[in-house]
N, C-alpha and C positions, 0 to 999 in steps of 0.2 A: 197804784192799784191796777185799775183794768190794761194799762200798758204793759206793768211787767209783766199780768198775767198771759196776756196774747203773746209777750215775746216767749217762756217761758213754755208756754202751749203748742207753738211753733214746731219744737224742740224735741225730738225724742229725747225719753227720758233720762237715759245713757251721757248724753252731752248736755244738759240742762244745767247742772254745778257747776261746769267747765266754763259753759257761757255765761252765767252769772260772776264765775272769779272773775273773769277775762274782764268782762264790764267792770264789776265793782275796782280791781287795780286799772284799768284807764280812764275810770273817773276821779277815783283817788290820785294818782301821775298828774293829774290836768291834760291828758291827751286830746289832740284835736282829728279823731277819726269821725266818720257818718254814725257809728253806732252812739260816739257819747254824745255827739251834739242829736240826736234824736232822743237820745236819754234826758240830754242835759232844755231840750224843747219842753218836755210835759216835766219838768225840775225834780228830777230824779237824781237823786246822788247816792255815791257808795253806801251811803246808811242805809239808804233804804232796802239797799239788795243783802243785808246782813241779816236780818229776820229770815228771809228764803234762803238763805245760805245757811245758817243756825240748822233750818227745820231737815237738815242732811242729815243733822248729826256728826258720829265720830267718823263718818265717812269722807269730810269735809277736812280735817284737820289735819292730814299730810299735807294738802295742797295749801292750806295756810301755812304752815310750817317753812316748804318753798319760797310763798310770798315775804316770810321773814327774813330767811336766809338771801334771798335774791336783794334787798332793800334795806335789813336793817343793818347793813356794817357800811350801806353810804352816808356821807356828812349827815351828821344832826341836825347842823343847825345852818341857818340863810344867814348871807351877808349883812348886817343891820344897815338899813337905807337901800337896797339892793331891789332892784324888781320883784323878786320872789321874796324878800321880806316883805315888803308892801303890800302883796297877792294874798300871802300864806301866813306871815307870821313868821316867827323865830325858828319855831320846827319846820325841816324839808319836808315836803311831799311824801319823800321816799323812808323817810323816818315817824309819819304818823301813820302811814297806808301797815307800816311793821309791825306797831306800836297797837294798832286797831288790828289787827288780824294776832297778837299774842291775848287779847281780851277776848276774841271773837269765839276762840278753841275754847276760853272757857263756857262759854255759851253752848257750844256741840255737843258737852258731853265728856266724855272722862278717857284721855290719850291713853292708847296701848302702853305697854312699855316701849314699843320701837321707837314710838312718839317720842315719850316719855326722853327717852336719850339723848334723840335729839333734838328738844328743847334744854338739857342741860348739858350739852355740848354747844349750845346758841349762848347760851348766856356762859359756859367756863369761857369762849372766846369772847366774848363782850367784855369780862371783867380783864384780862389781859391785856386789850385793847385800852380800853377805860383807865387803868392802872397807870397809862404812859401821858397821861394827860393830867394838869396839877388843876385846871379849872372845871368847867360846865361839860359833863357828858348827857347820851343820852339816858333817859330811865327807860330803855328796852329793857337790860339786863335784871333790872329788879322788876320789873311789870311781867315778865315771862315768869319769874322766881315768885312772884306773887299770887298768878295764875297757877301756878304749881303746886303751892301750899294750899290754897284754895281746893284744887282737886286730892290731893294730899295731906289733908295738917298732919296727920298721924308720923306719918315720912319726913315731910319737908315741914320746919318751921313756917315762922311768920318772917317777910323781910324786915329790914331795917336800913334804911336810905337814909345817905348825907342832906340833909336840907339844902347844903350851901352847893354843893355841885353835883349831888344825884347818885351819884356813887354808891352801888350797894356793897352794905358795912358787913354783912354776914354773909358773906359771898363764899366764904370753908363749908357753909353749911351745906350750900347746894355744889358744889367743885367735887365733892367727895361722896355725892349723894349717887352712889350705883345701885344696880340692883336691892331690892330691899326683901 
């Protein structure tokens, strides 16, 4: 509360979303800079900076877009027994911070078509990617597909994901889904 507001108040208002992303992906990362550990002192985390990041709008939802492309085609998943298993869990870092910023857009508001595109050119290469693998992928590709329909039903179906390895099953539907 009154921390982010003072940081936030700092700020003209032009760079205020920029430093909110900025924060919110190096707290999600686990980075060790002054800004998160002053964050991470009055126990502020990424969550918290997503309500103020929401209240952007669809202004917001390029820059999340970035944050997925930058993150969500690194590993899914930590080493089991591995330091950042133990830390984090089974999902990296860099695959929940993706995973929570294709949820987040739905929160903004309702993506352009430019958006629009490129969210389904995030997930036609997800599913490609995913394709080459016989076990556990990540659920970017149907979470973004998901968020889609959601803004979408009309356009874009409802998913339909593998239980056993995540793999979204109706992946024709969004691959071919251009302009509408």
């Amino acid at each position: 509360g009154p921390y982010l507001d003072a940081l936030e108040q700092k700020l003209p208002k032009g760079q205020r979303l920029e430093a909110l992303l900025v924060l919110r992906e190096a707290l999600a990362l686990d980075r060790d800079t002054p800004a998160v550990r002053a964050a991470r002192s009055r126990y502020v985390t990424q969550y918290n900076l997503e309500p103020r990041i929401a209240r952007f709008g669809s202004v917001a939802i390029p820059a999340l877009i970035d944050a997925i492309e930058r993150h969500g085609f690194a590993p899914a998943f930590n080493k089991p027994g591995s330091p950042a298993w133990k830390k984090h869990g089974a999902f990296t870092v860099a695959n929940q911070l993706a995973t929570g910023s294709a949820f987040l857009i739905g929160t903004c508001g309702v993506p352009d078509e430019a958006s629009v595109q490129r969210l389904l050119d995030i997930v036609r290469r997800k599913v490609a990617l995913d394709k080459k693998v016989r076990g556990h992928v990540s659920t970017l590709a149907e979470n973004i597909a998901r968020v889609l329909h959601r803004q979408f039903p009309a356009r874009l179906p409802d998913t339909r994901m593998s239980e056993t390895t995540n793999h979204l099953l109706n992946a024709e539907d969004y691959l071919g889904a251009r302009r509408a």
